[in-house]
C-alpha positions as CSV (number, residue, x, y, z in Angstrom):
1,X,-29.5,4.0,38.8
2,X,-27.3,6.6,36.6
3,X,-23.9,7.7,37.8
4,X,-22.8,11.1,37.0
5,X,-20.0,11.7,34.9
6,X,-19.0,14.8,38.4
7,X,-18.0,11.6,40.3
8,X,-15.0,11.2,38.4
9,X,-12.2,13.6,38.2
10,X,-11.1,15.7,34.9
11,X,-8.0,13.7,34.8
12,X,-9.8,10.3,34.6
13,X,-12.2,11.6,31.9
14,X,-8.7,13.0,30.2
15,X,-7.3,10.0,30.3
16,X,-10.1,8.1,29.0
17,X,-10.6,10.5,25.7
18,X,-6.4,10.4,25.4
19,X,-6.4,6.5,25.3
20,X,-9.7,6.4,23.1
21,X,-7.6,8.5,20.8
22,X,-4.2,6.4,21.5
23,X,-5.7,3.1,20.7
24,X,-7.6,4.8,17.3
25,X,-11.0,4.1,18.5
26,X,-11.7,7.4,18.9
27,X,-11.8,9.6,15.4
28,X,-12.8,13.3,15.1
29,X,-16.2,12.9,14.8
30,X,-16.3,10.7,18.0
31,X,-14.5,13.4,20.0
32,X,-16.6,16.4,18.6
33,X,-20.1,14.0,19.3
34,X,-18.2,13.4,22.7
35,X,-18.1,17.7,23.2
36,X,-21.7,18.3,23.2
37,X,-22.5,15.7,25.5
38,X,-21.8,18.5,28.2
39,X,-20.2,21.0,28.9
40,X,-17.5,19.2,31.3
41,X,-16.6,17.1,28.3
42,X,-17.0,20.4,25.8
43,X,-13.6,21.7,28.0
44,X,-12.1,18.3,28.1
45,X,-12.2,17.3,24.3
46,X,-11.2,21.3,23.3
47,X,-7.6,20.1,24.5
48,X,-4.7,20.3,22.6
49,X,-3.5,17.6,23.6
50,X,-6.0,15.0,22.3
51,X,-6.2,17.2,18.8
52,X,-2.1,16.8,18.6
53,X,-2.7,13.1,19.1
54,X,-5.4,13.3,16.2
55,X,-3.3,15.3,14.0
56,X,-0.5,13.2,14.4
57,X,-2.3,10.2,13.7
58,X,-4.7,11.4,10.7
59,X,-2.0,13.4,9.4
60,X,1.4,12.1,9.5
61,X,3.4,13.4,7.0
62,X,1.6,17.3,7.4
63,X,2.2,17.4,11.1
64,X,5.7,16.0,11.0
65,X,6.0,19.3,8.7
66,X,4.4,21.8,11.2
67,X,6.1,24.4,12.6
68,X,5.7,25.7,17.0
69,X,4.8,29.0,16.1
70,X,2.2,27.8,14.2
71,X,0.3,25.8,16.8
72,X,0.8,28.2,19.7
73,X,-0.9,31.0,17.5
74,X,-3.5,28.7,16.7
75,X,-5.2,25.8,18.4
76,X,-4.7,22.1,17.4
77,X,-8.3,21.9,16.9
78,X,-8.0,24.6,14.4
79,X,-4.9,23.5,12.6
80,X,-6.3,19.8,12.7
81,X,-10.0,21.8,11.4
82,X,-7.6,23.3,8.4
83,X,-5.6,20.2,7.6
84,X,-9.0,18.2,7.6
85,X,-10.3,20.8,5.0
86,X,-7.2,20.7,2.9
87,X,-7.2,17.0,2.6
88,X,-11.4,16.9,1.7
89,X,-10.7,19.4,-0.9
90,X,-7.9,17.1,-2.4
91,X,-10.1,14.6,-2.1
92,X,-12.6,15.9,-4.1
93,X,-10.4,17.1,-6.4
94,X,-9.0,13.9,-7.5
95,X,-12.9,13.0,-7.8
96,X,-13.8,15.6,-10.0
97,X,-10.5,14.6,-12.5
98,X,-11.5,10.7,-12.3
99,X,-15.6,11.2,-13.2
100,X,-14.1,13.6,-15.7
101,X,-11.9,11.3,-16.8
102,X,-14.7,8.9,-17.3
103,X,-16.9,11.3,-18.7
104,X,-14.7,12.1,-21.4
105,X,-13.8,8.1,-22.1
106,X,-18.1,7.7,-22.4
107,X,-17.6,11.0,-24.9
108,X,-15.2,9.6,-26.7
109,X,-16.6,5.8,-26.8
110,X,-20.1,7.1,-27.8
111,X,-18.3,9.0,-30.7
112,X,-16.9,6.0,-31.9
113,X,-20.0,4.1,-31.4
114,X,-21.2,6.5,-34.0
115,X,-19.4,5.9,-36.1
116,X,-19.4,1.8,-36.5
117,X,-23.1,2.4,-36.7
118,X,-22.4,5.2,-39.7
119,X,-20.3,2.4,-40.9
120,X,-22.8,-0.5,-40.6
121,X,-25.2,1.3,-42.2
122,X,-23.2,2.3,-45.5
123,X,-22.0,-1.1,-45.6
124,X,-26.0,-2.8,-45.1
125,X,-26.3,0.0,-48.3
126,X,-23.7,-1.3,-50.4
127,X,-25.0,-4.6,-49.2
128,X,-28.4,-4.0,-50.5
129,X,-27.4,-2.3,-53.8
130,X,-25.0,-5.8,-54.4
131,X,-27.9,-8.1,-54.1
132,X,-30.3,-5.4,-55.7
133,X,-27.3,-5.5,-58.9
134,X,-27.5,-9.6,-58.5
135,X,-30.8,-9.9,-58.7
136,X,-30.6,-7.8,-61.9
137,X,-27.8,-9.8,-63.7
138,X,-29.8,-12.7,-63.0
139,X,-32.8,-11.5,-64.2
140,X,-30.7,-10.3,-68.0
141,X,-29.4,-14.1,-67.9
């Protein structure tokens, strides 16, 4: 036996996505995988409501720092959509700088690697020439 998710009201099924949200079990991915379950729940988690609770919770600082006008010309979804963006971009920003960061220390370690070998091998010359000359003096003895 299934029950229907039309046997309860909009307001329970609000409630439910709201305290999801709330209690940080519910992330964005959860409430977008929740929209295309049907359509009901499509309207439901498109509410600005639940994307202001989101936004507020993923990003604190940013939506302490948004402005009214900006949210009434936009949706929550959107601006949460744009603030999600902004902070993946960063993201892989500081990525990119660290494995180029390490890129350039294997650059600069293999350089120097280098140049111990171009070291060890003069010095296996001049170590080779000494007991080449040794074997010389002890030959004129």
């Amino acid at each position: 036996m299934s029950i229907s998710n039309s046997f309860l009201p909009d307001e329970l099924w609000r409630r439910i996505l709201e305290i999801g949200i709330k209690t940080s079990g519910f992330r964005y991915k959860d409430l977008c995988s929740i929209s295309i379950s049907c359509r009901r729940l499509h309207r439901l988690s498109n509410e600005n409501s639940l994307w202001s609770h989101l936004l507020s919770s993923d990003f604190p600082s940013s939506s302490s720092s948004s402005s009214s006008s900006s949210t009434t010309k936009s949706s929550t979804k959107t601006l949460y959509r744009e603030r999600f963006e902004r902070d993946r971009e960063k993201k892989l920003a500081v990525n990119r700088r660290i494995v180029l960061r390490k890129e350039s220390q294997i650059v600069e370690h293999s350089r120097k690697i280098r140049e111990i070998e171009t070291r060890l091998a003069d010095e296996n010359h001049k170590l080779k020439t000494t007991v080449s000359e040794l074997s010389h003096l002890r030959l004129l003895r």
